[in-house]
C-alpha positions as CSV (number, residue, x, y, z in Angstrom):
1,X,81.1,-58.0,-4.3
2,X,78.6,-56.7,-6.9
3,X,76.4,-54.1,-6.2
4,X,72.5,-54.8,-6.0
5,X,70.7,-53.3,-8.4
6,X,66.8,-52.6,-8.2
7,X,64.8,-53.6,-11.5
8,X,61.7,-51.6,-11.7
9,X,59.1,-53.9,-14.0
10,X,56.5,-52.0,-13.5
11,X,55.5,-48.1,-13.3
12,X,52.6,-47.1,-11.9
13,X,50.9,-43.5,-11.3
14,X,50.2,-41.6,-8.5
15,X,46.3,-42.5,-8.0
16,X,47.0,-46.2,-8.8
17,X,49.3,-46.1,-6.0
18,X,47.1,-44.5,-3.7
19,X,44.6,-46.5,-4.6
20,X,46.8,-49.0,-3.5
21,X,47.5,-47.9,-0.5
22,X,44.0,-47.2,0.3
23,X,43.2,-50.8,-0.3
24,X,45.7,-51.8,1.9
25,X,44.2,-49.6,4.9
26,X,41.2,-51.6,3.9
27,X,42.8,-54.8,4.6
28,X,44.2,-53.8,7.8
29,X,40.8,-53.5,8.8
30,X,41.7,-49.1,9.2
31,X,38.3,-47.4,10.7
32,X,36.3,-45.8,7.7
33,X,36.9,-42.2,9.5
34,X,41.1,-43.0,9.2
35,X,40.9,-44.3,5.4
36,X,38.9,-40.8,4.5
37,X,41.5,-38.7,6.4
38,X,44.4,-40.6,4.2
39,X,42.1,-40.0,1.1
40,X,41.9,-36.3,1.8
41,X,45.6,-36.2,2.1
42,X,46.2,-37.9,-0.7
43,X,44.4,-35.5,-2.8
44,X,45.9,-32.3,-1.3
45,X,49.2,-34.2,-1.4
46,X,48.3,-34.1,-5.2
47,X,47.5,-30.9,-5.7
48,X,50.1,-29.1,-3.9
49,X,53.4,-31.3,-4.9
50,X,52.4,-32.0,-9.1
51,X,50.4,-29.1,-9.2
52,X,47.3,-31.5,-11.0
53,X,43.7,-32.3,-9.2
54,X,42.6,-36.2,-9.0
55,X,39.0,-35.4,-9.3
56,X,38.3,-39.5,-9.4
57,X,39.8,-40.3,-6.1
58,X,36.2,-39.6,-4.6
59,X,35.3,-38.8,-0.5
60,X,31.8,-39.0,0.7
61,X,32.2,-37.4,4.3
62,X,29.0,-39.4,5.2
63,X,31.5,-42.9,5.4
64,X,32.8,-43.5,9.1
C-alpha cells in the first residue's frame, strides 16, 4: 500500500493564519471578551516564539 502524502498548495503566514483563526471564533459566534483574549495570545505567541512584533493585528480593550 502506498503511503499518503500531504500536498501543501498553499503557504500562508503567521498573521494570515491568525487572522484566520480569528475569523473563525467569529463564526462560532465566540463572546467579543474570548476573541480579544485569543488576539492577545496570538501576539505574544508572536513575539516570544519568532522573536518579531505584529503591530497590525490590533486590540481595542474597549470590545466585549
Amino acid at each position: 500500500m502506498k503511503k499518503l502524502k500531504m500536498k501543501l498548495t498553499k503557504s500562508i503566514t503567521f498573521k494570515e493564519g491568525c487572522d484566520k483563526y480569528l475569523d473563525y471564533c467569529r463564526q462560532r459566534n465566540l463572546r467579543q471578551g474570548t476573541i480579544n483574549h485569543y488576539r492577545q495570545l496570538l501576539r505574544l505567541e508572536s513575539v516570544t516564539s519568532i522573536g518579531i512584533e505584529l503591530p497590525d493585528i490590533p486590540f481595542d480593550e474597549d470590545e466585549e
